[in-house]
Structures are given as C-alpha cells and as structure tokens.
N, C-alpha and C positions, 0 to 999 in steps of 0.2 A: 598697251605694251605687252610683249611676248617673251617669259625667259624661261632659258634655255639651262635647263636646273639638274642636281640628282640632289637627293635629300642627305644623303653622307658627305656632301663635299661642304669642308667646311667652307671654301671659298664661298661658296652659292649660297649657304648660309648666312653666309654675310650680307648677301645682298637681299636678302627673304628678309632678315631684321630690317635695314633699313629701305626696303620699300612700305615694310608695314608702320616703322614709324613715321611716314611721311604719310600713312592712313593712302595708298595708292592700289588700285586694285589693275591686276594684269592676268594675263593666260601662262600657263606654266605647263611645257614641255619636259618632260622625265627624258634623259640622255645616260641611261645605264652605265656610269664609268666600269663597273666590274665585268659588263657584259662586253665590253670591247664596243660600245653602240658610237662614242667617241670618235671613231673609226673608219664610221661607213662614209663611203661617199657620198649620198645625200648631209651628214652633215658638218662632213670637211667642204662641202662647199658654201655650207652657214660661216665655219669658223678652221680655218685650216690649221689652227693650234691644237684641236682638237680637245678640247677642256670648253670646262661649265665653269662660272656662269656667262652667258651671252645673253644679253639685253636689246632688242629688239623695237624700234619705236618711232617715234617722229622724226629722230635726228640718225636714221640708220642703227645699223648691228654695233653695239659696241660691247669691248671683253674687256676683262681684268676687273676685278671684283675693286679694287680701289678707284680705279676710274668711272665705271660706274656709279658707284655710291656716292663721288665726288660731283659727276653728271648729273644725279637726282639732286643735291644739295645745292645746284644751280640753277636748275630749272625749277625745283619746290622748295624754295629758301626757306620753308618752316614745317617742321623745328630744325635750327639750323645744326648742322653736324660738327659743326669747326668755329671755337672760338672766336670772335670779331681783333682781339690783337694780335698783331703780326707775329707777333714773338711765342703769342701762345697759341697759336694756329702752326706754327713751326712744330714746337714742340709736340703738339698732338699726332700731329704729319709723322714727327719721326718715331714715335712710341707705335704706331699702328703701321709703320713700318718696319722696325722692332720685330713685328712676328708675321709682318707679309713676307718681307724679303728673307729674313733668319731665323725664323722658325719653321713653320709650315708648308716650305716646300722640302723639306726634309724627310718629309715626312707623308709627301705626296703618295699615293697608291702606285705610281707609272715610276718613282727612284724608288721606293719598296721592291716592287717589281724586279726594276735593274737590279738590284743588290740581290736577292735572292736567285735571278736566272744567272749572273755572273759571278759571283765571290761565295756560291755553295752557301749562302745563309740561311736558316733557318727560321721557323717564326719567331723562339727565342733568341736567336740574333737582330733579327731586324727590330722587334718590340726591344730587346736593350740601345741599339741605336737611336732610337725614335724617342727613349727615355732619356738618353744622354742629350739632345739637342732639345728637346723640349725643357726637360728641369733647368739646363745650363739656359737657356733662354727666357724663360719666365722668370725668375731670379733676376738677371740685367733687367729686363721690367719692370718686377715689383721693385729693384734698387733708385729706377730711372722715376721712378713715381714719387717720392721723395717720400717725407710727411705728410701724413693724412688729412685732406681740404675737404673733405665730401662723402656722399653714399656713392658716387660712381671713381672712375681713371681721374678726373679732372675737376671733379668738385660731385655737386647736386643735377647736374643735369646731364644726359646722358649726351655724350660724344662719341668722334672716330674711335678712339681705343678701346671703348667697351665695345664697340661695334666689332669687331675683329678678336678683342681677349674674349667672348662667350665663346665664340666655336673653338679657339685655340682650348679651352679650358674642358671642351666636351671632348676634345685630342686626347686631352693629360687622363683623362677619367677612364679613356679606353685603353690607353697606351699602359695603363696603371702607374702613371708617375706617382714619385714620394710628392704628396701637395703640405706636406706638414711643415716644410720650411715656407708657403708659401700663401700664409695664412692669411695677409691683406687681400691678394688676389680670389683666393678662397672664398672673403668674405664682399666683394665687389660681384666676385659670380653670382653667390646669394642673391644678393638686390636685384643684377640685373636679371634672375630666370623667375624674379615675379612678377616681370612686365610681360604683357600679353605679346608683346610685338619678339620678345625676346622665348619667351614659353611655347607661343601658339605656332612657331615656325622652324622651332626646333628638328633636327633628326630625332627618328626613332633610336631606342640605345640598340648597342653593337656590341660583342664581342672584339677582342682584336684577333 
C-alpha cells in the first residue's frame, strides 16, 4: 500500500493511527499541503480533490480518511474498529463523524486560507474562529459520550472515535482552545498518546 500523507493533516493522521494499529506496513508519499504540492498536476491526477490522505493498494486509490480506515477494517477485521452491535456501531459512526463532518473541516488549512484572502482576517481571527468551532464541538462530544464506561470514547478498547478525537485534540492544543471544560476528553487523549500506534505516528508540534 502507498499513502499519500502530510504529517500536519490531521485527516492523514488518522489514517497513520489506524494503519498502525492494524500492525500494516505501507510506503508513504509527503504531499506538502502548505507548499501548494496538492495542486500539481501529477497529483490532481492521483486525486483531483486535491487533499491527503489517499490510500493506494490492491483495491485502487481510495480518499477520505473515513472510508479508508473503514476499508482497512474490512479487509484486516483485527483489531476491529467498530463495535459488533448494530446500535453501537451507529453510534460510534455518528460521534466520529461528530468531528469529521462538524469540526475539522473548519478548520481545514484551504477554509483558513479562504477566510483570511476573503474577509481581511487575521491570524487572530481565524485562531478565534477555529476556537469557537472546535470548543463548541468537542463539548457536544464529550456530552454525546455520556458516562464514563472505559479508558477510551467507547469503553477499554480503542475504537472509531478515538481514532479521529487524538488528532482533533492535537487541533485544540495548537489552536489553544480552553480544554478545562473538557476534561474527560483531556483524559481519553491521555491514554490514547501512550499507545505506540497513537504516539509513534503523530505530527510533529506546530505553532498556529
């Protein structure tokens, strides 16, 4: 397998954890988002959305960090990613889309971008933007989590939601959100950055 990564995208991050926890070894291609390498024609004609990550492999090019990681959980059923009942295979689904679809493209580098070439904003504009969707997001998360079942989102064993809240959480840390209302999630971060699959594939840290 071949993916098509930058080490600050939290999306690609996500897919770094779960190739590692599926113990999967692949080739990894650097795609510069801040260099504009997203861009070039050689590789809008890999992926014409122009975004990482892009997964590469026996079953063709497939994109979208959800579908992918969903893709490896089908073809390497262990360890598996998604609860076996229905109901609680929904619910994981919806919490890890919780910060696919309504956080983190908010927060994207290319709507940063737009907001600062269009509406005059500043980098302390767009970081209070970024703070306001993130906090107001993580919050319906940790509420949507209910009471505490476990060391991970879902109990003891690690699932979709933590797969997706570690890189949202290294967002909040750059973006410097208040994390003090958001202290279970705080403490799920914890657990999950002393897992190697979670530690060892990390971004380097970043200013914002």
């Amino acid at each position: 397998m071949k993916l098509y990564d930058f080490s600050y995208s939290s999306s690609a991050y996500r897919v770094r954890i779960a190739l590692a926890l599926k113990g999967l070894s692949y080739e990894s291609e650097s795609i510069h988002l801040r260099r504009g390498e997203q861009h070039q024609p050689a590789f809008l004609a890999i992926n014409p959305q122009a975004m990482v990550p892009a997964l590469a492999g026996d079953h063709g090019l497939i994109t979208q960090s959800l579908a992918i990681i969903e893709y490896l959980d089908d073809v390497y059923p262990e360890p598996p990613f998604l609860p076996r009942d229905p109901g609680d295979r929904a619910r994981a689904r919806a919490l890890a889309f919780g910060i696919v679809s309504e956080i983190q493209p908010l927060q994207n580098l290319r709507v940063l971008n737009y907001i600062g070439d269009n509406y005059q904003q500043n980098a302390d504009g767009e970081r209070a933007w970024s703070q306001h969707w993130i906090e107001t997001g993580l919050a319906a998360f940790q509420t949507s989590l209910g009471p505490s079942k476990g060391r991970y989102c879902l109990g003891d064993e690690v699932t979709l939601p933590d797969i997706v809240l570690a890189p949202q959480m290294v967002n909040a840390r750059r973006f410097r959100c208040n994390l003090g209302p958001l202290g279970r999630l705080v403490e799920i971060d914890n657990a999950l950055r002393e897992l190697p699959a979670f530690r060892d594939t990390a971004p380097p840290p970043q200013s914002s």
